[in-house]
C-alpha positions as CSV (number, residue, x, y, z in Angstrom):
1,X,-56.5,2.0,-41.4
2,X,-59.7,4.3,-41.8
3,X,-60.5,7.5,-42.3
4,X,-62.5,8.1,-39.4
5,X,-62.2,9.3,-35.9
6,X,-61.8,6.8,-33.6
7,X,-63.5,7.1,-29.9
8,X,-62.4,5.7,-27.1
9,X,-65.3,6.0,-25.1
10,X,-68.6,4.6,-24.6
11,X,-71.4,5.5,-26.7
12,X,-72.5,9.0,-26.5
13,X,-76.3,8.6,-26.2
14,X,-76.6,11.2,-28.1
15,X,-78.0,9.9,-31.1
16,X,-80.4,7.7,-31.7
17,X,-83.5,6.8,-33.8
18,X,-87.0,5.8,-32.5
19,X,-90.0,4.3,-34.1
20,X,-93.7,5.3,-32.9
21,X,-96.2,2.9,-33.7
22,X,-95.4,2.3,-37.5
23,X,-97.3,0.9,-40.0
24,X,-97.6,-0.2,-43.2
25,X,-100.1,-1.2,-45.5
26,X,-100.5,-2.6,-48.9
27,X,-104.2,-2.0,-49.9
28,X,-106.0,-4.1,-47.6
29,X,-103.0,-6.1,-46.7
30,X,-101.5,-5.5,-43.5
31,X,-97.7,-5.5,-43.6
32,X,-96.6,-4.4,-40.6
33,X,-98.8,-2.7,-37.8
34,X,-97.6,-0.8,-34.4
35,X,-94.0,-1.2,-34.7
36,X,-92.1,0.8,-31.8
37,X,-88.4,0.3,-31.5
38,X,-85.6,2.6,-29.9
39,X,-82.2,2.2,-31.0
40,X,-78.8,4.4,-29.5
41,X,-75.8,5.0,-31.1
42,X,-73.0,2.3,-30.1
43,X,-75.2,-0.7,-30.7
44,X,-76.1,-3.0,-32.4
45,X,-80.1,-4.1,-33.0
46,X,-80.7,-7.2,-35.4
47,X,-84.1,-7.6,-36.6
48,X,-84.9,-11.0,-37.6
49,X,-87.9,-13.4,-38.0
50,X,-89.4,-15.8,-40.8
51,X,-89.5,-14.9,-44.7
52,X,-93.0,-12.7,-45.2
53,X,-92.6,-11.1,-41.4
54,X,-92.2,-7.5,-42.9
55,X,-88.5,-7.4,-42.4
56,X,-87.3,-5.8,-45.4
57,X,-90.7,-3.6,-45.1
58,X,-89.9,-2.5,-42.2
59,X,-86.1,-1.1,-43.6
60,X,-87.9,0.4,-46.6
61,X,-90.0,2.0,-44.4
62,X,-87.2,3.9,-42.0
63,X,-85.3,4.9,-45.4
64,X,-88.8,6.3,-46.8
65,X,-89.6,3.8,-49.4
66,X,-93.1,3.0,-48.6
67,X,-95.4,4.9,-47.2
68,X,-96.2,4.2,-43.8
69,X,-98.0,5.0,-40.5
70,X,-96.8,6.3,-37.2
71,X,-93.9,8.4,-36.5
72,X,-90.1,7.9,-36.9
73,X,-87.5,10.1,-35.5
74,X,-83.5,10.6,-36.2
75,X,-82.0,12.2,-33.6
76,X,-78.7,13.7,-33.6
77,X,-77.8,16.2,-30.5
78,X,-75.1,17.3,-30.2
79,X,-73.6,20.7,-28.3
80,X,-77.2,21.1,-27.5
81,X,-78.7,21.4,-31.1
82,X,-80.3,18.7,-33.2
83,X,-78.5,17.7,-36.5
84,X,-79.3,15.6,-39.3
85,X,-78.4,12.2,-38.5
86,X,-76.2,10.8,-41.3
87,X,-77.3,7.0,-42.8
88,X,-75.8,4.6,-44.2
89,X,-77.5,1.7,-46.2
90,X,-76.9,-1.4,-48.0
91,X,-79.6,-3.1,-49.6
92,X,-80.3,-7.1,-49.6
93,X,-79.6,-7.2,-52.8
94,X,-78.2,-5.2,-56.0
95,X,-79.2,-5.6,-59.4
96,X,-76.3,-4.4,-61.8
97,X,-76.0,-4.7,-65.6
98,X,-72.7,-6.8,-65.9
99,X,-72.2,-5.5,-69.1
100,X,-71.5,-2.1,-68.1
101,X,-68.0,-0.9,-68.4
102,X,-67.8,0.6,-64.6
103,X,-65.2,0.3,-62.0
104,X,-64.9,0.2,-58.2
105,X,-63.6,3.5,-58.0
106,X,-65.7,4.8,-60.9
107,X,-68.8,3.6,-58.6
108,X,-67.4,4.5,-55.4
109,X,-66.9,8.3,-57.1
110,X,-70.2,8.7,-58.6
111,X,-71.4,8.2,-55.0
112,X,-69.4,9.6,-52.9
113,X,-67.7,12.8,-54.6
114,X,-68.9,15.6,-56.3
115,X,-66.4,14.5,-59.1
116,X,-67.0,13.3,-62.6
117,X,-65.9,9.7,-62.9
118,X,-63.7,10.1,-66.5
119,X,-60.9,12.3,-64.6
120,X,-59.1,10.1,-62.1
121,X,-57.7,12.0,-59.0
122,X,-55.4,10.8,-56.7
123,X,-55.7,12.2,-53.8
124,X,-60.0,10.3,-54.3
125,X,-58.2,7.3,-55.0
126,X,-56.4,7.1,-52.0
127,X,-59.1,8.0,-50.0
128,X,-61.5,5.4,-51.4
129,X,-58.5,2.9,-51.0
130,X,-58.8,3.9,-47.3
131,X,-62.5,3.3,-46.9
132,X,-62.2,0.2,-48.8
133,X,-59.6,-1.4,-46.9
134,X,-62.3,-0.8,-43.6
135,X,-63.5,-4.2,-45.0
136,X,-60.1,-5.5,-46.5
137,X,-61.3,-4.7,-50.2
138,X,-59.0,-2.3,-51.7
139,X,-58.1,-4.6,-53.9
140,X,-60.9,-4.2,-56.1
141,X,-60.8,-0.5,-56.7
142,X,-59.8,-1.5,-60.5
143,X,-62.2,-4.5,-61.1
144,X,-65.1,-4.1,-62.9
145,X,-68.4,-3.8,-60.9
146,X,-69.9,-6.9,-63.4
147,X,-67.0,-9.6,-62.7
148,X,-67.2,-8.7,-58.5
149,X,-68.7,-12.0,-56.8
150,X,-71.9,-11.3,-54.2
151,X,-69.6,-11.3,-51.2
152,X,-67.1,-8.9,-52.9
153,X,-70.0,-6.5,-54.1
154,X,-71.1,-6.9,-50.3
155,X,-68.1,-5.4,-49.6
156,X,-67.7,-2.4,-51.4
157,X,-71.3,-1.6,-50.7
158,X,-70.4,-1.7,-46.9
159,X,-67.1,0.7,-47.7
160,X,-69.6,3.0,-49.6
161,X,-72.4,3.3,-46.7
162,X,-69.6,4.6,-43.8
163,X,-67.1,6.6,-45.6
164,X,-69.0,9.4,-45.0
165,X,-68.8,8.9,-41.3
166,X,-73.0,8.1,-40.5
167,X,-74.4,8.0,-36.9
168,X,-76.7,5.1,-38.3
169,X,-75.8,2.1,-40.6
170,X,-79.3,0.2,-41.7
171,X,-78.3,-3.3,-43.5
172,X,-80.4,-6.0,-45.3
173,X,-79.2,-9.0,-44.9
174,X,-75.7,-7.9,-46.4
175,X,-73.8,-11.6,-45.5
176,X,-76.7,-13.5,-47.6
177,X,-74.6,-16.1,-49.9
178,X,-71.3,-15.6,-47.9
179,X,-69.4,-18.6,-46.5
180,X,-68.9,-18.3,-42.4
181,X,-65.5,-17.6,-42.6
182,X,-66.6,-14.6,-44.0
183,X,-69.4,-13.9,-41.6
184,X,-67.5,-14.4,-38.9
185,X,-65.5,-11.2,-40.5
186,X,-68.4,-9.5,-41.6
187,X,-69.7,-9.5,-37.7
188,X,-66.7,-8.8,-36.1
189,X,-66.2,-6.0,-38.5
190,X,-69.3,-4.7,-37.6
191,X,-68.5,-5.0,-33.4
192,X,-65.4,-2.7,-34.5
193,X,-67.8,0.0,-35.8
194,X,-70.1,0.0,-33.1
195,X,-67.5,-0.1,-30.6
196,X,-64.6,2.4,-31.6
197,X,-66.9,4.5,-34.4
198,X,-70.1,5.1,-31.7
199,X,-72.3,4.2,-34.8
200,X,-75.7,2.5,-34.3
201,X,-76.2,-0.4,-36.1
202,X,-79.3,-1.8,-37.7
203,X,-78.9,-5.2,-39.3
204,X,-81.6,-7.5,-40.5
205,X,-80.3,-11.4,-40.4
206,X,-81.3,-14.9,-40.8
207,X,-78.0,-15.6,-39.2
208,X,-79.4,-16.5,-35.7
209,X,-75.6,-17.9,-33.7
210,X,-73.8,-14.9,-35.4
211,X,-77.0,-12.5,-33.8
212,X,-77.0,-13.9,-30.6
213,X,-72.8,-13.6,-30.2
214,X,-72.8,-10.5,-31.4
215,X,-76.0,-8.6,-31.3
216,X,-76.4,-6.1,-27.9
217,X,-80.5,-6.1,-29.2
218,X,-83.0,-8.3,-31.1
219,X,-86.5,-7.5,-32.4
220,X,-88.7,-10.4,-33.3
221,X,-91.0,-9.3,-36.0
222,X,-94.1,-11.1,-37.9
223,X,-95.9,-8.2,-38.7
224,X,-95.8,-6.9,-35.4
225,X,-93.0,-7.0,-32.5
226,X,-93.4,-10.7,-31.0
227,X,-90.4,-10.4,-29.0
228,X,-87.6,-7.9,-28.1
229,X,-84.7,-8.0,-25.9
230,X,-81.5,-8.9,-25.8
231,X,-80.8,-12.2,-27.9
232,X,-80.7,-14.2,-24.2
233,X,-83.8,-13.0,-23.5
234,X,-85.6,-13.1,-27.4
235,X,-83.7,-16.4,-27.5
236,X,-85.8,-17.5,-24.7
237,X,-89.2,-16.9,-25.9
238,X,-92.4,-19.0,-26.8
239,X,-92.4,-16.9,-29.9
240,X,-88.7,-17.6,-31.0
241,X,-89.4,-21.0,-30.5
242,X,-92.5,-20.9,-32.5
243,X,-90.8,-19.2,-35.0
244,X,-87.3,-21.1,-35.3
245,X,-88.5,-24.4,-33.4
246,X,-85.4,-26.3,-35.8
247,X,-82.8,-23.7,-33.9
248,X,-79.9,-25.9,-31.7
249,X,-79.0,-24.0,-28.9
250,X,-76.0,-26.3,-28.6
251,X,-74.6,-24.8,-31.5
252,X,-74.2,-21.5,-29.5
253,X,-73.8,-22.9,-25.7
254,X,-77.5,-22.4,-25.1
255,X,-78.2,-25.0,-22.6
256,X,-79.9,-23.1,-20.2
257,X,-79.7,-19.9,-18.1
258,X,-77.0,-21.2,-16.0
259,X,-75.5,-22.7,-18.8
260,X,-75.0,-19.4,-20.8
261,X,-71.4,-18.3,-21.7
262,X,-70.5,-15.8,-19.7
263,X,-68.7,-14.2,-22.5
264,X,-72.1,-13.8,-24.8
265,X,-74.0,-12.4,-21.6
266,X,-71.0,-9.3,-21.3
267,X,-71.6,-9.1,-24.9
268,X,-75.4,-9.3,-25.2
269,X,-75.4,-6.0,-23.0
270,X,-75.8,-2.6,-24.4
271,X,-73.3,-0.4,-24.1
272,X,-75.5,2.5,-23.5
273,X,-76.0,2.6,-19.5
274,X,-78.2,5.6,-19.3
275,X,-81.4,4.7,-21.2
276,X,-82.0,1.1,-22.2
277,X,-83.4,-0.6,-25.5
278,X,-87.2,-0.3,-25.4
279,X,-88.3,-1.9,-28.2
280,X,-92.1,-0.7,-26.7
281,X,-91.5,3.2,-26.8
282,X,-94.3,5.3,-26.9
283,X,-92.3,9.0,-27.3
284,X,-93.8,11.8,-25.6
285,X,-94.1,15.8,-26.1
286,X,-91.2,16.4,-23.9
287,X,-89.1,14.1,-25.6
């Protein structure tokens, strides 16, 4: 189906990225101030909150973006040396001329391959067909980039940010306008990565019964970490309710704590035995 590796064993712990007190500031306008987070390969971390909480901030900060304060770390051991840890991204949202005369493939290519886009090649097509059909789009590697709807852009976009096989996938709200047949896809698509692929996951969501089905880890943010957890425990909080008092628990099986699913509490579990989520990391010199 892919072109990737598949593992059949639990995450590696290997690699992993971790946040040190990060900031951000606008001039005098505090965006975000001591964020700490520590996310392993294998999982998969949804940041959510309310609109104006620093959430997309807080991506554009870990890609570079915006200047920021604190420390962040990619790490990527393996055979006892540190690598660069490869990223994938897909932004909330792309603005593209729908005028212009480009393709899937001729987009995928410009990306992806050190190959100019007017000379087609077939042994590139077949391997973006293969990277596209990760999220059942390969359909599309002829359509033109301005007639694709949101959800099929979405799509292509996710294709783009793993072919190259990264350790770490950060995504902004990539289901935003897409019906819940579709999300229910999207997420499931995502547990497949995480799962069989050892990548870390990074997703920010409004999508609050998809994030508590499928998420291993949740960070509240407003600014600063209000919560964090896995999403029984974030779920839980005075600060979730204060934030998303209109949530129905029913919706989700949420009655209480002996009321849980036990199905949602295998899956709210991180994978990675060895060293926990610790959304409160302080790093250290031996680290």
């Amino acid at each position: 189906m892919t072109r990737f590796t598949k593992i059949k064993k639990q995450a590696c712990g290997l690699c992993c990225i971790k946040v040190k007190d990060l900031g951000v500031r606008f001039g005098d306008n505090i965006v975000l101030s001591g964020i700490n987070l520590h996310v392993h390969c294998g999982t998969i971390t949804a940041i959510i909150g309310k609109n104006g909480g620093g959430k997309s901030t807080f991506v554009k900060a870990l890609l570079g973006e915006v200047k920021h304060t604190g420390q962040i770390e990619y790490r990527n051991t393996e055979s006892g040396s540190k690598k660069n840890l490869k990223i994938g991204y897909v932004p909330q949202n792309l603005n593209i001329d729908k005028s212009i005369p480009m393709s899937v493939y001729d987009l995928f290519t410009s990306f992806c391959f050190d190959m100019p886009v007017l000379f087609r090649s077939k042994k590139i097509n077949e391997k973006i067909l293969k990277a596209l059909s990760v999220f059942d789009a390969e359909d599309l590697i002829d359509k033109p980039i301005g007639t694709l709807s949101g959800g099929q852009l979405q799509r292509v976009l996710l294709s783009m940010a793993i072919y190259d096989e990264p350790k770490l996938i950060i995504l902004d709200e990539p289901v935003s306008g897409i019906d819940s047949s579709g999300m229910r896809l999207f997420y499931e698509k995502m547990k497949f990565l995480k799962e069989n692929y050892d990548m870390a996951i990074l997703i920010v969501s409004h999508d609050l019964e998809y994030v508590y089905k499928y998420a291993d880890n949740v960070l509240l943010l407003d600014k600063s970490v209000i919560a964090a957890g896995s999403p029984h425990e974030v779920y839980k909080t005075k600060s979730f309710d204060d934030t998303f008092g209109g949530f129905k628990f029913d919706d989700i099986g949420v009655i209480s704590d002996s009321g849980i699913d036990d199905s949602m509490k295998k899956e709210s579990k991180s994978i990675v035995k060895e060293e926990p989520f610790d959304a409160s990391y302080k790093g250290g010199k031996h680290e």
